[in-house]
C-alpha positions in Angstrom: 111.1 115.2 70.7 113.8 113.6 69.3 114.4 109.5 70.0 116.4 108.7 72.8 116.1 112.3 74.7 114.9 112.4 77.9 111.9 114.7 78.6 113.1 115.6 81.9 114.8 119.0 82.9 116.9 119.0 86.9 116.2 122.4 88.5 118.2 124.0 91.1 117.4 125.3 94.3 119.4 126.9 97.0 118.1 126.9 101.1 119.5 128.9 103.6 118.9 129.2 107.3 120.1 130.6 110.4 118.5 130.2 113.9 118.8 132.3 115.9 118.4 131.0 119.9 118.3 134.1 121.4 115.0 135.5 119.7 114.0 131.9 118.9 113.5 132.8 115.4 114.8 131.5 111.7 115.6 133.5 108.9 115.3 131.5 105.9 115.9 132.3 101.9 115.1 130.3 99.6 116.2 130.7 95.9 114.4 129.6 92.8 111.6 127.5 95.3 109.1 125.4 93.6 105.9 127.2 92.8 104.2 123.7 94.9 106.7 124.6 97.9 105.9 128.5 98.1 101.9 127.2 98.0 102.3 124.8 100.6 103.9 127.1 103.0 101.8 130.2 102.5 99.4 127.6 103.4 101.1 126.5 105.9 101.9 129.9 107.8 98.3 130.9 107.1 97.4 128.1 109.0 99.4 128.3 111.7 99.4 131.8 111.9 95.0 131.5 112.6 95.9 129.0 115.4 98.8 130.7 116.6 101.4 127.7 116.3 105.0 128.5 115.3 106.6 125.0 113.1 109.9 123.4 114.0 112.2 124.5 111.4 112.5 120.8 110.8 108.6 120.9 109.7 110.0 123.5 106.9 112.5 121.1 105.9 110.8 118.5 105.4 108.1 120.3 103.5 110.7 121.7 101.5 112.1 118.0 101.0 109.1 116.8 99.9 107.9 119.3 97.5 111.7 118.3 95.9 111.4 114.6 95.7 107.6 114.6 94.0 108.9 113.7 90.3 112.0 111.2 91.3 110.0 108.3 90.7 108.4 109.0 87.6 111.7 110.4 86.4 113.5 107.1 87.5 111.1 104.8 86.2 111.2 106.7 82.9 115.6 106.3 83.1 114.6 102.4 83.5 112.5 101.9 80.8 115.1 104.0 78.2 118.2 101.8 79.8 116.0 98.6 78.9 115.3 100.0 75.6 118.8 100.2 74.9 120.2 96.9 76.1 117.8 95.6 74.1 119.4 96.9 70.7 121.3 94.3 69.0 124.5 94.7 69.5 125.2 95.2 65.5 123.7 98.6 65.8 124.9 99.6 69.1 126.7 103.1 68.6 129.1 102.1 72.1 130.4 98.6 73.4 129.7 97.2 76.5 
């Protein structure tokens, strides 16, 4: 690694959904999921499915919100440590002025 580059990668996603109210069903598609998200809801149909519940598509959201969000704060404390790193440079050596 090379100093001053940031380890992290951002990874896309795309959700789509369409209720439908007259069959009270979703179709959902879901491109380039986590592999944590398409765990969690195999889990969580399998579940479901055994006790014959059917989630709010809010439920799906969420899980799909929170299997998104699990890095952010390692990622931003990481941001926070390499801004401190920098402002703490002399200014002599700075490559940019402030």
């Amino acid at each position: 690694m090379h100093p001053g580059v940031l380890e992290y990668t951002t990874r896309k996603t795309g959700v789509w959904m369409k209720y439908y109210p007259s069959t009270k069903r979703s179709v959902w598609i879901n491109v380039h999921p986590s592999e944590e998200f398409g765990e969690r809801l195999k889990d969580l149909m399998k579940n479901d499915s055994a006790h014959g519940i059917r989630r709010s598509d809010l439920d799906i959201h969420l899980l799909q919100l929170s299997c998104a969000d699990e890095n952010w704060e390692t990622y931003i404390n990481t941001l926070e440590q390499h801004i401190h790193t920098l402002v703490s440079i002399p200014a002599a050596f700075r490559t940019y002025s402030c």
